[in-house]
N, C-alpha and C positions, 0 to 999 in steps of 0.2 A: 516745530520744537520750541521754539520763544513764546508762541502762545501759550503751549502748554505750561512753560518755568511759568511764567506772568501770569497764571491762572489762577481761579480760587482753590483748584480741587491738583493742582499742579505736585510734582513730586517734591519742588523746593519748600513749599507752602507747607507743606505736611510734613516734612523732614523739621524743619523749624519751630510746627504747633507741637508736633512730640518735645522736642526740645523743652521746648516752653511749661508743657504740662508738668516736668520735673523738675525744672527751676524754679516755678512758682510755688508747686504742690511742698515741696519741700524746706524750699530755703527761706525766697523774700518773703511769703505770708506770715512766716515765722518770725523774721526778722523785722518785719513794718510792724506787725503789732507788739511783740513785744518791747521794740523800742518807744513807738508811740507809747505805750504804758508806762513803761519808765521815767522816762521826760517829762510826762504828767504831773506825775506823783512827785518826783523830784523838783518839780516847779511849783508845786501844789498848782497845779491847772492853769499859770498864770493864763494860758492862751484864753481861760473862761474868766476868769476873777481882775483882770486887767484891758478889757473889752474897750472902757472909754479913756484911758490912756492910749491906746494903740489910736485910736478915732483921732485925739487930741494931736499926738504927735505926727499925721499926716498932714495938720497948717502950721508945722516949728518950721522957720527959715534957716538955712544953713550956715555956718560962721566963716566971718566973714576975712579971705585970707589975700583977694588980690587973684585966685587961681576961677578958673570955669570949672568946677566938681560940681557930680549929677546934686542934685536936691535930694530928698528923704521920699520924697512925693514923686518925683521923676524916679527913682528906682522902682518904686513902688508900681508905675502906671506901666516901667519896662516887663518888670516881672505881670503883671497881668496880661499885657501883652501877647507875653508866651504861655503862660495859662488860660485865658479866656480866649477859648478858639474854636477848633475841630472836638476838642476834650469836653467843650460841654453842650450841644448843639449836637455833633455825629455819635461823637463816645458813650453818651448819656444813653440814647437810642441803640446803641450795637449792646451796651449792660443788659437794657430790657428786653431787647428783641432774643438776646443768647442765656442769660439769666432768669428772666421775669422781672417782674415789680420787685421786689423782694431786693435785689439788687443796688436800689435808689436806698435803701437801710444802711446799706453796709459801706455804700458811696457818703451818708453822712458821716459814720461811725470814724472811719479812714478821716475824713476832715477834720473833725473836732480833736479826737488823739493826734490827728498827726501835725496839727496847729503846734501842736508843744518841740517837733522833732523839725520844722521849718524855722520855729526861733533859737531851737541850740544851733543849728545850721549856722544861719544868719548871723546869729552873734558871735556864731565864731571867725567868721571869714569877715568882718569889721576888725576884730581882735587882730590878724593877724595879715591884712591887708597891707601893702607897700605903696609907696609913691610911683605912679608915672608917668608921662608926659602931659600935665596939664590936670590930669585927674586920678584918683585910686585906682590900684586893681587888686583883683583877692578872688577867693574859694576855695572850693575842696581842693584843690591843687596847692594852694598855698598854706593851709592850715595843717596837711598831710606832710608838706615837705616842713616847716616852721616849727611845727608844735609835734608829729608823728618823728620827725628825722628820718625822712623815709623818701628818697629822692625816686625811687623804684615806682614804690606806691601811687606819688603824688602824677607822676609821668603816663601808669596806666588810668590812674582817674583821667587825667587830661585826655588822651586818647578817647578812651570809653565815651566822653562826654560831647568830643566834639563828634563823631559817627554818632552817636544817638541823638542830639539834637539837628546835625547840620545835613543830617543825610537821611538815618531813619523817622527821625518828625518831619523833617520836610517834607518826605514823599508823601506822608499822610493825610498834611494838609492839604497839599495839591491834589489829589485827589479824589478828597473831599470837598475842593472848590467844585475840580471839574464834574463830579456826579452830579452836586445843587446843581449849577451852570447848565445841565444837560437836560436836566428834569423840568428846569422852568423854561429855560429860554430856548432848548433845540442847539445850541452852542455843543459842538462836538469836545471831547476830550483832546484832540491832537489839536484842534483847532485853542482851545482854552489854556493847552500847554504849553502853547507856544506864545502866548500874550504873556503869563505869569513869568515866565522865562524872563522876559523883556522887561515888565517892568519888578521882579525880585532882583535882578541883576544890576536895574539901577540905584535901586534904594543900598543895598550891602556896600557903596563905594561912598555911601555917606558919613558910613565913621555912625559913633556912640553917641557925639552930643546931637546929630540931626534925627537919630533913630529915639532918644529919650524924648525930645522935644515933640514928635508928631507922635509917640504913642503916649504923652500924658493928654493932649489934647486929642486924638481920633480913638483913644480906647473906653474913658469913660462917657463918651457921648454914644457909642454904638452899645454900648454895654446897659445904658440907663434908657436907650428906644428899646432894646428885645426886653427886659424887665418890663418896661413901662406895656408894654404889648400882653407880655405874660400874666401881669395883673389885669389887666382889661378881661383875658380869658377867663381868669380867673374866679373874677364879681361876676361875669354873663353866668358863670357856672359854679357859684357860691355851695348850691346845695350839694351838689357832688365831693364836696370837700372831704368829709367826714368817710364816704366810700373809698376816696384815693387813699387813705390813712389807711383804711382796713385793709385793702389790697397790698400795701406794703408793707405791712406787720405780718400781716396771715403769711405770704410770700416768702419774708426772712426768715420765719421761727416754721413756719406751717408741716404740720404733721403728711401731709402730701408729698411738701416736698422731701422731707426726711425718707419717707419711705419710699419714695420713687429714686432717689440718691441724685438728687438735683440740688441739693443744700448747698454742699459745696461747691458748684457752680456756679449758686446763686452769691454765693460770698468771694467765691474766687474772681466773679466778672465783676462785680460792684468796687471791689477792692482795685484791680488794675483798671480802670477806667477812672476812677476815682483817681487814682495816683495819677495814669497819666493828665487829668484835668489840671488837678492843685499841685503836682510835682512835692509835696512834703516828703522829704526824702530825698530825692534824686541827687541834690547837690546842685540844682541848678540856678535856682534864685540869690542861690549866696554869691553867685558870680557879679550879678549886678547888685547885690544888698552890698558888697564891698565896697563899690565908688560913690555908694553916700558919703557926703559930708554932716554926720552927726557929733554930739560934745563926748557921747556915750556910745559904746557896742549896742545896749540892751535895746537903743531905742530902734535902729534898723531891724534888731529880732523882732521886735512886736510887730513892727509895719508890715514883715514878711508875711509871719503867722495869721497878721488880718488877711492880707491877701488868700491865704488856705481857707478862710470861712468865707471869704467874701466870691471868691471862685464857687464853691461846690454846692453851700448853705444856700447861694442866692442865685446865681446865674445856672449850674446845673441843676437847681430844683426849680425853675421857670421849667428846664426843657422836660422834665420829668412830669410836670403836673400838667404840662399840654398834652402830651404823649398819652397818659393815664385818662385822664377826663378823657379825648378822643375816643379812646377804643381800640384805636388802629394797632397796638401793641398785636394784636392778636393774630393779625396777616402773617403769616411765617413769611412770606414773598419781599417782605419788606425787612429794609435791615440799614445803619448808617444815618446817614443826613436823609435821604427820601424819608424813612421812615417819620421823621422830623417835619420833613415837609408839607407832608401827608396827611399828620396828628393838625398842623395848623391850617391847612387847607380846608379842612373837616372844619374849622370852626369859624373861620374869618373867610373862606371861600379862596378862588383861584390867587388874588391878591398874597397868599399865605405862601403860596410855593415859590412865588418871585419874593418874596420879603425875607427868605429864609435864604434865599440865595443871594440876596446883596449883604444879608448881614454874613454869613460866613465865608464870602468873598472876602470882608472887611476884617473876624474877626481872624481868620485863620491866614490873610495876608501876614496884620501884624504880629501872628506866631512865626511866620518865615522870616523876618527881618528883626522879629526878638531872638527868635534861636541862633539865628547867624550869630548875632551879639556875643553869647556865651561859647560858640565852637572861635571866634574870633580870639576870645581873651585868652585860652585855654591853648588856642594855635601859637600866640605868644609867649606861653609859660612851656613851652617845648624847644621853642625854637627861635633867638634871631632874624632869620632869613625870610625878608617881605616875601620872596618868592611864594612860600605857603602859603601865606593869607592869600596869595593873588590865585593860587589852586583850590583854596577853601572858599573863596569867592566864586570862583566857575563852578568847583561842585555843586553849592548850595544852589547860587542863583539859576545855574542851567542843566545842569545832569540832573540831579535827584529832583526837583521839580517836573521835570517831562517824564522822566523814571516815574513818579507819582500818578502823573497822568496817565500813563499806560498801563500799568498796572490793578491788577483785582483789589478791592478794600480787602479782601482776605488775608492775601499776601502781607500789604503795607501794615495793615494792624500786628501779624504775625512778626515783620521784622522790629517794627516796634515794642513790642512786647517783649521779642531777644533781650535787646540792649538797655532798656529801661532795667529790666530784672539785674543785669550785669553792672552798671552804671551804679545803683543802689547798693548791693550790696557791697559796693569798695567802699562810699559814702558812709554807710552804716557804722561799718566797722569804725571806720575814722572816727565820726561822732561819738560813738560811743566810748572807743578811750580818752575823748576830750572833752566829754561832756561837764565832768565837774570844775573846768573853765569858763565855763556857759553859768554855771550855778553860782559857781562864787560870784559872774559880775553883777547874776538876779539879785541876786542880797544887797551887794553892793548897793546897787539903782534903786531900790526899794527902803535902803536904810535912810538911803539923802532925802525919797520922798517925805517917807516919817518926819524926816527932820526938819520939812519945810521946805526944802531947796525944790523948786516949781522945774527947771533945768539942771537934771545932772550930769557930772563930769567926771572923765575918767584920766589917769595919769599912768601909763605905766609903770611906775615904780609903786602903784599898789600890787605888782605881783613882781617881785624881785625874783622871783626863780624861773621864770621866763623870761624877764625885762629884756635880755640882751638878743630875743627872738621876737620882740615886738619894734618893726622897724616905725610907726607914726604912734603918735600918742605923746608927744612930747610932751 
């Protein structure tokens, strides 16, 4: 009986993908792009037209107060952390393998629009961010109850958020460890679940500044070897360049798939796999964009919003152009990180399937110990009582880790996809009646540039009818 719940083709798994198909079919698709559109437009596209300001402001040092608060840079490398993982490596591949090519279209489309709906995020939960012990904390929990007045709201975001990052992303990671793990090295699943166990469980008792500290230095070093790799693939296979283009235009728009009624498949898988990569949307990165210490809101929105291009534009179109150039897309048999493995084995030799498996050991570790992060901060805006952290600590590091390992990629992606959908749309909403707090501070930050001011600053008492809900900004 547990085999079968734990299955790919199991009754839970299917009771859930139903679920799923109406949740998404109906609601979030509607709701991600539409808002991404809006947020665009209303920013005039800063996420495109402010590119090397966002660059700029990832070397601004933080001011200087006597307290340990994350850096701009250090938030910046936490939030990659928990996007650059299983989302662009296994995710990328489950898009194609369940999608097509076509898929990698709609996975940048989601990027680019949704760059705009990661910096109203971001800059609102800087807005409305509080002091605590030693460093900021903020998010959709606090800008929901702050700025929404909505103590209900803000409580099932927290919820939603901590079971979707500390329980349902975890499992998928780890599972995604343990299938590379098995692929390359014969390392069993129960066997692999039980190491991740051991050492996720140690890392989550380090607290925020030990966990910001090793993912600004172990995320962009892992992250700049699989690039540095995927370009190599790339020049060996220059000519094919112009064919992988074809393949994914014909795929997104293709009169084929229109009339086979795989289109929306092809947009519905690109689009959630996409999300879960770059997280634009979800409410999650504003968890950590909160305990920057910036002069301004705007500028932690931009850092965000890079991280949305710099996730999907660059590290999931490594994984997509190795995939494509291979071939191997075409094996139904294959699906996940193997199929990932697979694509780079094909071109670099055996070497490819062990190299795919230390990098997604490494990068989808520091998605377990970034997401604890944000179910951590969220576990605190519920509750007092260390007791919970010390149970959201056992969950993360040792239940839904081995739960990952044991379970079908079918399953884990399927519960992930639940709560992702669920998590987003409370988000959404929020953002959206707060967005033109987010606009007015763009103007703001943009008027001082005009003006000269190389560093700008913000004071609460430029927004007097909130002032007395803005507790930092002094």
């Amino acid at each position: 009986m547990m085999g079968n719940l734990f299955s790919a083709d199991g009754w839970l798994n299917q009771s859930i993908t139903d679920v799923n198909n109406i949740l998404w079919t109906y609601v979030v698709l509607a709701l991600l792009i539409g808002c991404a559109l809006w947020f665009s437009f209303k920013t005039k596209f800063a996420q495109v037209r402010m590119l090397p300001e966002m660059i700029r402001l990832l070397g601004e040092g933080t001011k200087k107060d006597g307290q340990e608060h994350i850096s701009s840079f250090q938030a910046f490398a936490v939030s990659i952390a928990s996007r650059v993982g299983t989302g662009n490596l296994a995710g990328v591949a489950t898009a194609i393998a369940v999608g097509g090519p076509g898929a990698v279209f709609w996975m940048w489309t989601i990027a680019i629009l949704g760059a705009s709906t990661s910096f109203v995020e971001s800059t609102l939960a800087q807005l409305y961010k509080r002091k605590g012990k030693g460093t900021y904390i903020g998010g959709p929990a606090y800008y929901i109850m702050y700025g929404m007045h909505s103590k209900k709201m803000a409580c099932l975001f927290a919820a939603l958020i901590t079971m979707t990052f500390c329980m349902a992303y975890i499992s998928i990671q780890s599972n995604t460890i343990c299938g590379a793990m098995d692929k390359a090295f014969g390392i069993s699943p129960t066997v692999m679940g039980v190491i991740l166990v051991v050492l996720s469980t140690a890392c989550v008792f380090g607290g925020i500044q030990r966990i910001a500290k090793v993912s600004s230095i172990l995320v962009p070093v892992m992250a700049v070897l699989y690039v540095i790799l995927a370009v190599v693939i790339i020049i060996m296979n220059v000519g094919m360049i112009p064919h992988v283009f074809k393949i994914i235009i014909e795929n997104a728009f293709g009169i084929q798939q229109f009339a086979g009624g795989t289109l929306g498949m092809t947009m519905m898988n690109g689009i959630k796999r996409g999300l879960f990569s770059n997280e634009a949307g979800e409410g999650s990165a504003p968890n950590i964009a909160a305990s920057a210490d910036v002069t301004h809101p705007v500028k932690q929105g931009l850092v965000q919003a890079l991280g949305v291009l710099t996730d999907t534009l660059l590290v999931c179109s490594c994984t997509a152009f190795i995939i494509l150039i291979s071939g191997v897309y075409t094996n139904q048999s294959l699906n996940g990180i193997q199929l990932t493995q697979s694509a780079l084995q094909s071109e670099v030799g055996s070497v490819g399937t062990a190299f795919v498996a230390i990098a997604i050991l490494l990068f989808a570790f520091s998605s377990i110990i970034g997401n604890y992060t944000y179910g951590e901060m969220n576990v605190k805006f519920l509750t007092s009582k260390q007791g919970w952290v010390w149970f959201l600590r056992i969950m993360n590091g040792a239940v839904m880790v081995f739960f990952g390992a044991m379970a079908s990629l079918d399953l884990v992606w399927s519960i992930g996809d639940l709560f992702m959908g669920c998590v987003t749309i409370v988000n959404l909403c929020a953002i959206v009646y707060l967005g033109k707090q987010a606009f007015f501070l763009l103007d703001d930050y943009s008027r001082q540039k005009r003006n000269g001011i190389k560093s700008p600053t913000f004071h609460r008492s430029q927004m007097p009818e909130i002032e007395d809900k803005i507790e930092c900004w002094e």
